[in-house]
C-alpha positions as CSV (number, residue, x, y, z in Angstrom):
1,X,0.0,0.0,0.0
2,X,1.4,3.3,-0.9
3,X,-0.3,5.9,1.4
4,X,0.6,9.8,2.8
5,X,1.4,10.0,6.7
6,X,-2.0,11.6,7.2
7,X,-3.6,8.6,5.9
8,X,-1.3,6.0,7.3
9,X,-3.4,4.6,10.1
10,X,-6.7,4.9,7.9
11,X,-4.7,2.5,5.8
12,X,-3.6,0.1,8.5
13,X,-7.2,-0.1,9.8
14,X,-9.0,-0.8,6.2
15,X,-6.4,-3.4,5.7
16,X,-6.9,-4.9,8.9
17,X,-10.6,-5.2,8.2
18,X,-9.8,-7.0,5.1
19,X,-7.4,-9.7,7.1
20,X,-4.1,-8.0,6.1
21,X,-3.3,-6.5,9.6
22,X,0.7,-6.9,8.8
23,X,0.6,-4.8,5.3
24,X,3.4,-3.4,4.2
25,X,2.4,0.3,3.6
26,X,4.9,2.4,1.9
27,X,4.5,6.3,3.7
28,X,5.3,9.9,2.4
29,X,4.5,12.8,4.2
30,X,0.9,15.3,3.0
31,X,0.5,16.5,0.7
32,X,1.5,15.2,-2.8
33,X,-0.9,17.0,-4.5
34,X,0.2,19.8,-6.4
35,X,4.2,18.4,-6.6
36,X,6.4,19.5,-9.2
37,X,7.6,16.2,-11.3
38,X,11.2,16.5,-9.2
39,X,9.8,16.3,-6.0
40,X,6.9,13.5,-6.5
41,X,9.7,11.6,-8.2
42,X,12.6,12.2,-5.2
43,X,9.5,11.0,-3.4
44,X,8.5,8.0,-5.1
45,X,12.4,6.6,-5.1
46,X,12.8,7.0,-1.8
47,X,9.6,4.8,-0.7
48,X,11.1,1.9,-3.3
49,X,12.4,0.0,-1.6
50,X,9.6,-0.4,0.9
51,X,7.5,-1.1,-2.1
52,X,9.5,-3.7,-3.8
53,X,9.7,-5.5,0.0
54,X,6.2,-5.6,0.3
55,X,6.0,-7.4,-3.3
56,X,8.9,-9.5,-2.3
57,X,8.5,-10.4,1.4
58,X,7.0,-13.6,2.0
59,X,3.8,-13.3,4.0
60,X,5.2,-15.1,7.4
61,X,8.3,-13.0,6.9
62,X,5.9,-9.7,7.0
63,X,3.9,-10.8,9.8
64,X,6.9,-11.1,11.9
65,X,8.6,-7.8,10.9
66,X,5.2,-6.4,11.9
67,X,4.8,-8.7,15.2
68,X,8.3,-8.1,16.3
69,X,8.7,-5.3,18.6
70,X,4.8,-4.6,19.9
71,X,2.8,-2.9,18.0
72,X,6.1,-1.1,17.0
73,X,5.7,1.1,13.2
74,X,8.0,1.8,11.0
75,X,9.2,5.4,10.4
76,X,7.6,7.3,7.5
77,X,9.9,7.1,4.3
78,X,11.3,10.7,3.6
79,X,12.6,11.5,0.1
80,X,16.5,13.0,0.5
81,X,15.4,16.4,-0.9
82,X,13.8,18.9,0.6
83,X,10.7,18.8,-1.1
């Protein structure tokens, strides 16, 4: 799931409801609307490789990434330019 920081938790819960409570959900901070193509696209590459785990990961192995640590998150992915 690709998803803004404001809509991060909306995400988690919808998944949840549809039994993918451990979803891999690739974050960028609000807004995006209204980016020039430089910045969406610093954007975009920096939450890659989030995105190409959560095609790649093995269910179990996402599960227990998201298990491990409590209800632990992982940190929003910020691009490397100021955007």
């Amino acid at each position: 799931m690709i998803a803004t920081d404001t809509f991060v938790d909306f995400g988690r819960r919808m998944a949840a409801t549809q039994g993918c409570p451990h979803v891999v959900i690739a974050v960028t901070p609000n807004p995006v609307r209204g980016l020039d193509p430089v910045a969406l696209s610093a954007r975009v590459e920096a939450m890659l490789p989030t995105i190409v785990e959560g095609f790649t990961l093995q269910p179990a192995e996402i599960e227990r990434r998201g298990i491990e640590g409590g209800k632990r998150r992982s940190p929003p992915v910020r691009a490397q330019l100021p955007v």
